[in-house]
Z-matrix of the N, CA and C atoms (Angstrom, degrees):
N
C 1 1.449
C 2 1.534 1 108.78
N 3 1.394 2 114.50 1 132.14
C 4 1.788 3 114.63 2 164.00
C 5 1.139 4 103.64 3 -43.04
N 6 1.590 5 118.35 4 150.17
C 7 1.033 6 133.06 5 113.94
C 8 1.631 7 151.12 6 -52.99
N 9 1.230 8 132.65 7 136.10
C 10 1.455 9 127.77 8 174.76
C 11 1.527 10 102.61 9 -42.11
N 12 1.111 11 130.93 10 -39.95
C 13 1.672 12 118.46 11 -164.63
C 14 1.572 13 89.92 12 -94.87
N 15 1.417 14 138.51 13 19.46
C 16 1.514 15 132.64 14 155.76
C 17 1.450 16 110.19 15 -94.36
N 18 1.284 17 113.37 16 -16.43
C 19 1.702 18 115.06 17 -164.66
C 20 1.970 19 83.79 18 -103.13
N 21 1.109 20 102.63 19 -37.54
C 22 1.730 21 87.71 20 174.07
C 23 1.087 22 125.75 21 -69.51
N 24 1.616 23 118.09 22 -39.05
C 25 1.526 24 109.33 23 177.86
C 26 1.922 25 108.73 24 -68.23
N 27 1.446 26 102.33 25 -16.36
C 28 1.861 27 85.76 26 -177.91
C 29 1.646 28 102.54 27 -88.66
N 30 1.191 29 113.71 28 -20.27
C 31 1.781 30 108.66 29 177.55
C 32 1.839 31 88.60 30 -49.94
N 33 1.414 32 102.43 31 -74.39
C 34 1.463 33 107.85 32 -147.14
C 35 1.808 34 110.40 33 -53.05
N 36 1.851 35 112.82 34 -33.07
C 37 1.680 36 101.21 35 153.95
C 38 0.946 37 138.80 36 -42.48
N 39 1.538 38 114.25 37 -48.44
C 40 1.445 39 149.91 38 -178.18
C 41 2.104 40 96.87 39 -50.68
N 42 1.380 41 113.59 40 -53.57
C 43 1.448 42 112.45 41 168.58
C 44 1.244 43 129.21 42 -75.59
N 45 1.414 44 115.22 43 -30.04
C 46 1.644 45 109.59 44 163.76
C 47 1.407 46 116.02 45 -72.22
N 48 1.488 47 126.19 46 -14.59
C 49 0.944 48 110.52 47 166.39
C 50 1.626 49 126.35 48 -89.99
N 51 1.309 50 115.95 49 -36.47
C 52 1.594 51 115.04 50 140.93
C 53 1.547 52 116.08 51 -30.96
N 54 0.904 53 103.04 52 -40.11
C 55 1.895 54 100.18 53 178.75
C 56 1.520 55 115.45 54 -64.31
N 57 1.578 56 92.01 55 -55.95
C 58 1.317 57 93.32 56 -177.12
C 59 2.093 58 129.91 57 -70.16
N 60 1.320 59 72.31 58 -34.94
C 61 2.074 60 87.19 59 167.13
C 62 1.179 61 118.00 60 -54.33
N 63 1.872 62 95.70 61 125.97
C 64 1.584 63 105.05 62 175.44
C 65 1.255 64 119.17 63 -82.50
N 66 1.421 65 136.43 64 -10.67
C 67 1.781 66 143.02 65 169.90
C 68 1.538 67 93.93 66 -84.09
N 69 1.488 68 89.94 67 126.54
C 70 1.831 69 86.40 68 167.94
C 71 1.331 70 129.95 69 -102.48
N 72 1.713 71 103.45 70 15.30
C 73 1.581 72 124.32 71 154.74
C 74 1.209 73 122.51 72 -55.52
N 75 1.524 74 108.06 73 -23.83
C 76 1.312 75 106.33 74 -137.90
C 77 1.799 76 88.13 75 -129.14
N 78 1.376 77 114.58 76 -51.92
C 79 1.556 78 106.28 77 148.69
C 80 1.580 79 131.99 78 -17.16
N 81 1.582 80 117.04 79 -60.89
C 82 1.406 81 156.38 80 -176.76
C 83 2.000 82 84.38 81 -55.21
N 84 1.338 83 107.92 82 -69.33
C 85 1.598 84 106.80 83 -179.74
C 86 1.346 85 113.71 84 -44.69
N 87 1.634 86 120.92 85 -53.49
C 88 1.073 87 124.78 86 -173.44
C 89 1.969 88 122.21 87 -47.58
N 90 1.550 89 90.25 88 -45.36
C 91 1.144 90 115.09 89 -178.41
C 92 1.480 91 114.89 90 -72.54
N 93 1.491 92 118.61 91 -33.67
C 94 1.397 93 101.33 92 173.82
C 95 1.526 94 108.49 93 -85.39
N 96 1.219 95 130.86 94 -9.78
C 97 1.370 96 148.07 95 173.77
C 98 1.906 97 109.03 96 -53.72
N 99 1.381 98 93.36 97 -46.18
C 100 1.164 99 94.69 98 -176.00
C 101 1.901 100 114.53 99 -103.40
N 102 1.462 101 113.03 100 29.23
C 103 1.102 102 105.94 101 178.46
C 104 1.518 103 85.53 102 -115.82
N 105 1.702 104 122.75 103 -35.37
C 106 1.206 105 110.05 104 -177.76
C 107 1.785 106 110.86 105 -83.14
N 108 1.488 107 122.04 106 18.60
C 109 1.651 108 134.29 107 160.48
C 110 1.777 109 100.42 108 -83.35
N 111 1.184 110 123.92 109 -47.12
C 112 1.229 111 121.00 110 -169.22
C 113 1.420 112 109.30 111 -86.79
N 114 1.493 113 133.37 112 -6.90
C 115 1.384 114 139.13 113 -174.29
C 116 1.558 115 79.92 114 -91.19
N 117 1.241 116 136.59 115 -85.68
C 118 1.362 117 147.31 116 -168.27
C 119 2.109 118 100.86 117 -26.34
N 120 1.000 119 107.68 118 -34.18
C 121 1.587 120 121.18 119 -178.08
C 122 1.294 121 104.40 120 -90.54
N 123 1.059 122 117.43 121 -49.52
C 124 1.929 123 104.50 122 170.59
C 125 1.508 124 104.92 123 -68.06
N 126 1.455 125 126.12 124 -33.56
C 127 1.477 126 112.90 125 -161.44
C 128 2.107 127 90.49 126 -78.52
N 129 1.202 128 133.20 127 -0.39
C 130 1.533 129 117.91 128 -157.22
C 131 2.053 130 77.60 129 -114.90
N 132 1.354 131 120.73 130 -18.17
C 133 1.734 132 120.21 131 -173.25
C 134 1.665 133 88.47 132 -77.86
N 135 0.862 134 126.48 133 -53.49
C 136 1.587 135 141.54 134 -162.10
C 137 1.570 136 128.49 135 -49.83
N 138 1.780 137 90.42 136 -49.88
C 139 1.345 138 116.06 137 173.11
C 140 1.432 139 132.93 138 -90.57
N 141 1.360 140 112.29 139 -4.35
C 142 1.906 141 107.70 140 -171.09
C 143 2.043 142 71.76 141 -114.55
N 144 1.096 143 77.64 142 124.81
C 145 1.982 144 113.80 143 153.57
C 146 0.887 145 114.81 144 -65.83
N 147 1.529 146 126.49 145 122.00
C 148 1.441 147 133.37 146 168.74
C 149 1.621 148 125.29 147 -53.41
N 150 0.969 149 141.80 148 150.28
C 151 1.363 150 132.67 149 -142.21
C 152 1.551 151 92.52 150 -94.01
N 153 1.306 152 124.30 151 -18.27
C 154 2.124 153 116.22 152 175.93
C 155 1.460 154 86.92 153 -83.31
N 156 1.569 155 134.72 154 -26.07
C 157 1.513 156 109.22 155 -177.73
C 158 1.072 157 115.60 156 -83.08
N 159 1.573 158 135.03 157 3.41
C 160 1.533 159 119.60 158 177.87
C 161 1.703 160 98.58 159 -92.82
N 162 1.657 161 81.49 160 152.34
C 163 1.484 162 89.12 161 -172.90
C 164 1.637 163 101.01 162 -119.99
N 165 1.594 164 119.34 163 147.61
C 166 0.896 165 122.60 164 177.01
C 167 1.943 166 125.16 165 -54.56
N 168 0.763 167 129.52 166 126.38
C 169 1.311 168 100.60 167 165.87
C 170 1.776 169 136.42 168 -88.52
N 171 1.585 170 97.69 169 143.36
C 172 1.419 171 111.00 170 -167.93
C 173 1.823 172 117.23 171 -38.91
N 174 0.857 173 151.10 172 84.63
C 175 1.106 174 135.36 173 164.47
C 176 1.726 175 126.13 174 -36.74
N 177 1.345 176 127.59 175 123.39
C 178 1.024 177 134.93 176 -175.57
C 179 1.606 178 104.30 177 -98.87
N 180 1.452 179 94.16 178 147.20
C 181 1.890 180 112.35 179 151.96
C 182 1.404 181 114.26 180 -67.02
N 183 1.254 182 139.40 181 150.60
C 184 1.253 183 139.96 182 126.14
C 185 1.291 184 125.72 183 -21.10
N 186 0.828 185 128.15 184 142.97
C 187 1.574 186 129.65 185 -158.33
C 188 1.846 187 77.71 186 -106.73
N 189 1.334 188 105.65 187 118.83
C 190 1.365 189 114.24 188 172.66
C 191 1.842 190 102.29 189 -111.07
N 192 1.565 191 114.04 190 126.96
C 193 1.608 192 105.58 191 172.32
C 194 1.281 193 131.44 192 -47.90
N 195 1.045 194 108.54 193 128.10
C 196 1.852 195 104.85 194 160.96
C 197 1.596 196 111.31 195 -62.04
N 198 1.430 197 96.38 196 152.79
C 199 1.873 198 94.73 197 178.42
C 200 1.665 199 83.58 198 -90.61
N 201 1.896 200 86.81 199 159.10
C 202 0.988 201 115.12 200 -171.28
C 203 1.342 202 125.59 201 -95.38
N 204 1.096 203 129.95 202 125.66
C 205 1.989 204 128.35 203 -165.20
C 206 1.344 205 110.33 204 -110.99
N 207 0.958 206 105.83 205 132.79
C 208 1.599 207 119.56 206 -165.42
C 209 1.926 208 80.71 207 -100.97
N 210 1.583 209 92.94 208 156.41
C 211 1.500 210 115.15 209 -176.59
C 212 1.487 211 106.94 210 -81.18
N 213 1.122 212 119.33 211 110.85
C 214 1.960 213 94.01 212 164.31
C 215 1.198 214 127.36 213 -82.14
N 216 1.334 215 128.66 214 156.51
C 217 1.538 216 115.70 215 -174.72
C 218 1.392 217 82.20 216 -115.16
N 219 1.522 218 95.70 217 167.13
C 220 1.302 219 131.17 218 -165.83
C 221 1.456 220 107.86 219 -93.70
N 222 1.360 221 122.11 220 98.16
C 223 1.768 222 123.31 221 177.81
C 224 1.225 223 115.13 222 -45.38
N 225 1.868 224 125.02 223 138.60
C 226 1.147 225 112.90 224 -162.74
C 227 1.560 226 95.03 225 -104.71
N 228 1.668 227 121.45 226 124.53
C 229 1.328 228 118.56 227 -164.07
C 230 1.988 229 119.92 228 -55.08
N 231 1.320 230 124.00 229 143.78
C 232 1.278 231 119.08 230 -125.20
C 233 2.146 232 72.40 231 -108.49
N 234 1.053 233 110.85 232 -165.11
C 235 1.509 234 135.00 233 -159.78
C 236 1.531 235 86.94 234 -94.64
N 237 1.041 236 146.91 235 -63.22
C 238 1.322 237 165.31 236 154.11
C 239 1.877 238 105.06 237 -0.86
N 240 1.460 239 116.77 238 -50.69
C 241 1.139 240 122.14 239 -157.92
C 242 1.621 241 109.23 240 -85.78
């Protein structure tokens, strides 16, 4: 994978050669060439996490079942009582 300092060194070709070009069609290419080299280099600065910001991840248990409880109902007191 590039690096951010690979997308910078082709921005900054990308402008000497706009510099140097005598069509300024083609300069204009160079130049947006090398703004979308330095976007590609901020988007690769942006995205890798510094190594104190990664965080381990939590390890989990197995989700072991709970036993299951049946409701009791309440006996309705009988003629007897």
């Amino acid at each position: 994978m590039a690096s951010a300092a690979y997308y910078r060194e082709e921005a900054d070709r990308c402008r000497e050669l706009a510099a140097a070009g005598p069509d300024s069609v083609i300069a204009a290419r160079w130049r947006q060439l090398a703004v979308e080299y330095d976007q590609l280099a901020d988007a690769l600065t942006v995205s890798i996490p510094k190594p104190s910001v990664l965080a381990v991840p939590m390890q989990q248990r197995p989700v072991q079942p709970q036993p299951m409880q049946q409701q009791q109902t309440k006996a309705e007191p009988t003629d007897d009582e």
